[in-house]
N, CA, C, O and CB atoms as a CASP TS submission, in Angstrom:
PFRMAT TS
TARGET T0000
AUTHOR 0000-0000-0000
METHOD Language model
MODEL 1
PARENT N/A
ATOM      1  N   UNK     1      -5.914  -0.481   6.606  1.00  0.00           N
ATOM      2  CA  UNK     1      -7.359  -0.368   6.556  1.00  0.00           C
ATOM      3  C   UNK     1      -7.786   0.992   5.995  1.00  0.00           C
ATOM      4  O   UNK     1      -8.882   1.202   5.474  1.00  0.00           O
ATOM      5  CB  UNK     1      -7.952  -0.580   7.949  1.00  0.00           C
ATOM      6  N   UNK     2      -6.835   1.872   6.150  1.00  0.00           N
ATOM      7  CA  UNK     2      -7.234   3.109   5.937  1.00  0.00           C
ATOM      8  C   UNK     2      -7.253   3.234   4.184  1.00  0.00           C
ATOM      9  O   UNK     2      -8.122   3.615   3.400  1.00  0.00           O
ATOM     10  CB  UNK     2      -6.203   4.150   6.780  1.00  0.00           C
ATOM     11  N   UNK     3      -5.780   2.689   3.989  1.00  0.00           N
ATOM     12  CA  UNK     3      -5.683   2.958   2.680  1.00  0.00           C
ATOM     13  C   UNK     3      -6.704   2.455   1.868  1.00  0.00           C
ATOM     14  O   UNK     3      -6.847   3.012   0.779  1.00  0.00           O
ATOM     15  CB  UNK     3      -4.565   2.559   2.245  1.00  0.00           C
ATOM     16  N   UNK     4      -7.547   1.400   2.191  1.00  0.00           N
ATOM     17  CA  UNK     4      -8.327   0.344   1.517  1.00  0.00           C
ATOM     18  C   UNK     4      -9.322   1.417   1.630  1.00  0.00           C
ATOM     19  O   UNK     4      -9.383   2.110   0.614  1.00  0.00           O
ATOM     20  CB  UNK     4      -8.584  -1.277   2.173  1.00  0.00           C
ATOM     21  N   UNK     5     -10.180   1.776   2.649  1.00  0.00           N
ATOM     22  CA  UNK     5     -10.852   2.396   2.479  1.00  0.00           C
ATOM     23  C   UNK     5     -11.401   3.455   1.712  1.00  0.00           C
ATOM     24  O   UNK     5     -12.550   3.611   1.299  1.00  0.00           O
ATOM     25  CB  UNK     5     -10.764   2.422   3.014  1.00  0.00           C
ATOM     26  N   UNK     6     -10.118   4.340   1.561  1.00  0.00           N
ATOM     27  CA  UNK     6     -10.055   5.450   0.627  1.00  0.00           C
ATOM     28  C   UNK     6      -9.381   5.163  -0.787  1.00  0.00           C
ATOM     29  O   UNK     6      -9.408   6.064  -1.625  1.00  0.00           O
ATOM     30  CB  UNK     6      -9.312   6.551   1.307  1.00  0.00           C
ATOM     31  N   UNK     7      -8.856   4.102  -1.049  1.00  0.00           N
ATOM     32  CA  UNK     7      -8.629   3.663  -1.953  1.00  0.00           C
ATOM     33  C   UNK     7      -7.122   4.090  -2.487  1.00  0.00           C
ATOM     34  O   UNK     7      -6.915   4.256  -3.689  1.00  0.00           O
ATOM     35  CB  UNK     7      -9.676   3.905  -2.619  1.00  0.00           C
ATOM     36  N   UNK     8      -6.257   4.225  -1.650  1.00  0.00           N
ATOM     37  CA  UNK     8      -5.740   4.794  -1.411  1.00  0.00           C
ATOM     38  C   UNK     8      -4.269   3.924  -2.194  1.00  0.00           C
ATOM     39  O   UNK     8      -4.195   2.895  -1.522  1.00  0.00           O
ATOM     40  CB  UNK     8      -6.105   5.147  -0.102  1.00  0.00           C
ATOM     41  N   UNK     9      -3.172   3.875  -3.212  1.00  0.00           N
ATOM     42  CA  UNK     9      -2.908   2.676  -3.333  1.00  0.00           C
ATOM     43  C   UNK     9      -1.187   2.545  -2.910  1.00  0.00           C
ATOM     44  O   UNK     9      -0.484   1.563  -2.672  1.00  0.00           O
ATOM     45  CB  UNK     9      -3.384   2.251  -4.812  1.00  0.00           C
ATOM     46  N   UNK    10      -0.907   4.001  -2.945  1.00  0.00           N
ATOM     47  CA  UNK    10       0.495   4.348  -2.148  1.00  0.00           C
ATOM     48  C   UNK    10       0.617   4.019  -0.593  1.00  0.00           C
ATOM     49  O   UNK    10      -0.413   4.260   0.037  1.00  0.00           O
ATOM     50  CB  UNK    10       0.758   5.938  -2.243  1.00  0.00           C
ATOM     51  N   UNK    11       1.452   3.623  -0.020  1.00  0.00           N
ATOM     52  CA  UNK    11       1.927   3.522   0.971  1.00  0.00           C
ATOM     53  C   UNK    11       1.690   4.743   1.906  1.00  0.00           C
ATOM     54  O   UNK    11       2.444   5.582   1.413  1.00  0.00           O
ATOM     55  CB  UNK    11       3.086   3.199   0.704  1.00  0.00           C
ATOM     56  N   UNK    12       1.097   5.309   2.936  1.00  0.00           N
ATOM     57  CA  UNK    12       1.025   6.461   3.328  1.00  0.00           C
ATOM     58  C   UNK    12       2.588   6.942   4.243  1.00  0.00           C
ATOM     59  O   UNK    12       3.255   6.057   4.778  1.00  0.00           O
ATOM     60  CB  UNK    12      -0.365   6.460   4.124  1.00  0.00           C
ATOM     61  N   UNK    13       2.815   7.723   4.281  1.00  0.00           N
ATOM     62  CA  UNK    13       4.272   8.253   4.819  1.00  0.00           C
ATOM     63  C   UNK    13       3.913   9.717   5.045  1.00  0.00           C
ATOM     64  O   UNK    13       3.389  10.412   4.175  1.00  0.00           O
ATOM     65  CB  UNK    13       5.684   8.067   3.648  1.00  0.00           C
ATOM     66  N   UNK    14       4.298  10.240   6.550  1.00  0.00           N
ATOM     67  CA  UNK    14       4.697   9.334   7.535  1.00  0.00           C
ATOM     68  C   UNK    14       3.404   8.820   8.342  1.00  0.00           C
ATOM     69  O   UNK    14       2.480   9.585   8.622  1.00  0.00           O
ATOM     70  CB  UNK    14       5.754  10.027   8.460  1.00  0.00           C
ATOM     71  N   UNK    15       3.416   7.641   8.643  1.00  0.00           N
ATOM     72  CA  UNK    15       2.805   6.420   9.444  1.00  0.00           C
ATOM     73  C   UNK    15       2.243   7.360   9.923  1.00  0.00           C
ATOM     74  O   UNK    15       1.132   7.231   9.408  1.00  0.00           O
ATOM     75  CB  UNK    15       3.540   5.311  10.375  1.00  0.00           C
ATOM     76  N   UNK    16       2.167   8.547  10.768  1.00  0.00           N
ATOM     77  CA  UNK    16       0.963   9.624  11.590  1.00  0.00           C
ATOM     78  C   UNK    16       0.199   9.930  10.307  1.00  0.00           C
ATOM     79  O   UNK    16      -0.896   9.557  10.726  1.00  0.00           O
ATOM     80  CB  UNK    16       1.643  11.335  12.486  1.00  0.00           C
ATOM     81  N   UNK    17      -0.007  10.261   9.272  1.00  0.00           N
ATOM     82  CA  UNK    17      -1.086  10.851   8.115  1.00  0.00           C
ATOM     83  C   UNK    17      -1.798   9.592   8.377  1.00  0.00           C
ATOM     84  O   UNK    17      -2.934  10.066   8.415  1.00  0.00           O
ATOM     85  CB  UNK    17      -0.554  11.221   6.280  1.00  0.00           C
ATOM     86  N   UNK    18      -1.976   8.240   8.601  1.00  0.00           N
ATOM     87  CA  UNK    18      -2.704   7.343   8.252  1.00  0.00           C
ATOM     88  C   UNK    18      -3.160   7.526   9.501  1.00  0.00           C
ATOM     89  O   UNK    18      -4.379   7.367   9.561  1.00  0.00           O
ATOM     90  CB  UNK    18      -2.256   6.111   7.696  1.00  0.00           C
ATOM     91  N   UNK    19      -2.583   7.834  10.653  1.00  0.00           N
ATOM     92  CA  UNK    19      -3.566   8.070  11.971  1.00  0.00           C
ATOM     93  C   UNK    19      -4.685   9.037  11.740  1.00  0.00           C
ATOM     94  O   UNK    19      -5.912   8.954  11.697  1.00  0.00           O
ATOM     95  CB  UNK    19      -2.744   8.673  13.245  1.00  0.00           C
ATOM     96  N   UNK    20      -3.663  10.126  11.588  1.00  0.00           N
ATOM     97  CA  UNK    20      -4.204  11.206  11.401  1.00  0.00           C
ATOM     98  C   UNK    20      -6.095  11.083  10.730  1.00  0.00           C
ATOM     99  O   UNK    20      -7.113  11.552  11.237  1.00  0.00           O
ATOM    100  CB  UNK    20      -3.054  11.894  10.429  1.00  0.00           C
ATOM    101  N   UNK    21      -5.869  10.008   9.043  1.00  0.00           N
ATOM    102  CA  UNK    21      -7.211  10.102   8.337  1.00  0.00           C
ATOM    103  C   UNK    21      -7.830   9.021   9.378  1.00  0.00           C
ATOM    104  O   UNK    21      -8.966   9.172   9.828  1.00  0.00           O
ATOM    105  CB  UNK    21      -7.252   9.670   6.495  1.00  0.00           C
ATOM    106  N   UNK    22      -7.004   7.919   9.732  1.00  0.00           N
ATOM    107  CA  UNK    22      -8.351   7.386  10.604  1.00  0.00           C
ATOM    108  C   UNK    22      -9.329   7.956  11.546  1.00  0.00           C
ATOM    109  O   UNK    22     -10.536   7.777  11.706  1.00  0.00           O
ATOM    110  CB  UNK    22      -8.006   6.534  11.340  1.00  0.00           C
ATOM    111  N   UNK    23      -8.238   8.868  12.254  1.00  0.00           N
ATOM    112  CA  UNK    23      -9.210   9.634  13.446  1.00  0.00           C
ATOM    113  C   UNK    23     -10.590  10.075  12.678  1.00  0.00           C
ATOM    114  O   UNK    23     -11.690   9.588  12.940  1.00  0.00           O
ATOM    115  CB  UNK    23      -8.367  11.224  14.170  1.00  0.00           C
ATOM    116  N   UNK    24     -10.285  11.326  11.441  1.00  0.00           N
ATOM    117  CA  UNK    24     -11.080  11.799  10.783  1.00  0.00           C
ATOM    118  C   UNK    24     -12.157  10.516   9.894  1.00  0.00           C
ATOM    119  O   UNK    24     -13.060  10.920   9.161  1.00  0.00           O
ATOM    120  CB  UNK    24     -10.212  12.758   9.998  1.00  0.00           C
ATOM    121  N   UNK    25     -11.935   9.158  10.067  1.00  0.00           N
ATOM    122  CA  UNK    25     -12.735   8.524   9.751  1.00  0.00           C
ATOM    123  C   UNK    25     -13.732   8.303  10.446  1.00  0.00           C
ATOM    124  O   UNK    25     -14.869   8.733  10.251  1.00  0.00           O
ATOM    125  CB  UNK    25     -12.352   7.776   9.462  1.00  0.00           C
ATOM    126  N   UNK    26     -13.100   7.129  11.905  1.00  0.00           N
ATOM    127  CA  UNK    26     -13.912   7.789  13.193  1.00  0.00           C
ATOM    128  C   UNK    26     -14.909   8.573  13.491  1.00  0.00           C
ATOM    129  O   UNK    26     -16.032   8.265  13.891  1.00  0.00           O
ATOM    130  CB  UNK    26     -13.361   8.348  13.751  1.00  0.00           C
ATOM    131  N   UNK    27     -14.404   9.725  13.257  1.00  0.00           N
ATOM    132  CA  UNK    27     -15.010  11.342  13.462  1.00  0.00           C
ATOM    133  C   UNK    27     -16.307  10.934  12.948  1.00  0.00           C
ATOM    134  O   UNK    27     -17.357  10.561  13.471  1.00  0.00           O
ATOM    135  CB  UNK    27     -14.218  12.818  12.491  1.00  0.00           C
ATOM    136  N   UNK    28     -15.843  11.149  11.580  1.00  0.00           N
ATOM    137  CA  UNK    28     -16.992  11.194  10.657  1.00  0.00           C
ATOM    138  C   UNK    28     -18.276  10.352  10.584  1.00  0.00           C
ATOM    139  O   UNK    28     -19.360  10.719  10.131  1.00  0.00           O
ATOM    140  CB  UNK    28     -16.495  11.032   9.576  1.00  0.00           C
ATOM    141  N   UNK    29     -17.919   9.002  11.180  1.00  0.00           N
ATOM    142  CA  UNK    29     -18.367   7.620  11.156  1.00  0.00           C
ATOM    143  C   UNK    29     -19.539   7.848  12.152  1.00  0.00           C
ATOM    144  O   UNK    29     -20.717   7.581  11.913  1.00  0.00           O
ATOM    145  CB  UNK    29     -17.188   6.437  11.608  1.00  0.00           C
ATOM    146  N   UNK    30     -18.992   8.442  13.436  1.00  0.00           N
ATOM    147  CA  UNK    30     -19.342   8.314  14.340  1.00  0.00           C
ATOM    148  C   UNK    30     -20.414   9.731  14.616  1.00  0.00           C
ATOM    149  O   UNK    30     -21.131   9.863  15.609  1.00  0.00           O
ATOM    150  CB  UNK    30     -18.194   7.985  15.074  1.00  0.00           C
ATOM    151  N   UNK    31     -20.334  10.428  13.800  1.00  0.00           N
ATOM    152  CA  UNK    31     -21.205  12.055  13.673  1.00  0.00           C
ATOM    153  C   UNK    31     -22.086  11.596  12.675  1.00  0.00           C
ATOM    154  O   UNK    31     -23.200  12.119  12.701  1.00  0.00           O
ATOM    155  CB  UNK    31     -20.244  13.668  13.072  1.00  0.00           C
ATOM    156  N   UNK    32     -21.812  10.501  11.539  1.00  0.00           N
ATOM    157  CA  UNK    32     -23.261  10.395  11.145  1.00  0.00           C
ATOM    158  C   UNK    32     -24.355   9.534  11.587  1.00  0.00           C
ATOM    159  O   UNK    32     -25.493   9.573  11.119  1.00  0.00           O
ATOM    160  CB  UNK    32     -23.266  10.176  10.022  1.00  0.00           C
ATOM    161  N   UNK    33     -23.791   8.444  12.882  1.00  0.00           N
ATOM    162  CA  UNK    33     -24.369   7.935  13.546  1.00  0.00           C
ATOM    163  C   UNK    33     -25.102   8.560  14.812  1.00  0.00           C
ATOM    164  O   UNK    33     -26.184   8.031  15.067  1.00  0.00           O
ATOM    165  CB  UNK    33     -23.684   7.165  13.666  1.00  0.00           C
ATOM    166  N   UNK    34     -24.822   9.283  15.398  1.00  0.00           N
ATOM    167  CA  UNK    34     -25.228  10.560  16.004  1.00  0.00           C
ATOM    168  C   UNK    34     -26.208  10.745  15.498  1.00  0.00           C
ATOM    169  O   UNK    34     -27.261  10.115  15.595  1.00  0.00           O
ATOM    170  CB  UNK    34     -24.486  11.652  15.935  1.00  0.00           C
ATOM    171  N   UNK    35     -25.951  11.656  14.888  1.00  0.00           N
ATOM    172  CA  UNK    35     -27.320  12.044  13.335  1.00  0.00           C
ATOM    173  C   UNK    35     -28.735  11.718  13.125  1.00  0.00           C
ATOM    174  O   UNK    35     -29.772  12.354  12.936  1.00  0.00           O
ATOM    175  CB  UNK    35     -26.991  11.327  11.987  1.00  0.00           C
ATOM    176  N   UNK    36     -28.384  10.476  13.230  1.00  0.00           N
ATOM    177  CA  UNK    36     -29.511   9.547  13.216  1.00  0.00           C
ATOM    178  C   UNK    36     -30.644   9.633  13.906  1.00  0.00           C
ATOM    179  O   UNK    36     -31.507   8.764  13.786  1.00  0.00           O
ATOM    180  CB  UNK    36     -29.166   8.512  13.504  1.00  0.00           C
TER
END
């Protein structure tokens, strides 16, 4: 999901970087809903 998102078209390695950007998706997702 992540990769799709960002368009991302490599395989991410290691499996934690794709955690890693989700959190920071999350994050982000969720601070501009805040915002509001």
């Amino acid at each position: 999901m992540v990769q799709l998102l960002l368009g991302i078209e490599k395989k991410l390695e290691p499996v934690d970087a794709a955690d890693a950007l989700a959190v920071a998706l999350c994050y982000s997702a969720n601070r501009s809903m805040v915002a509001r």
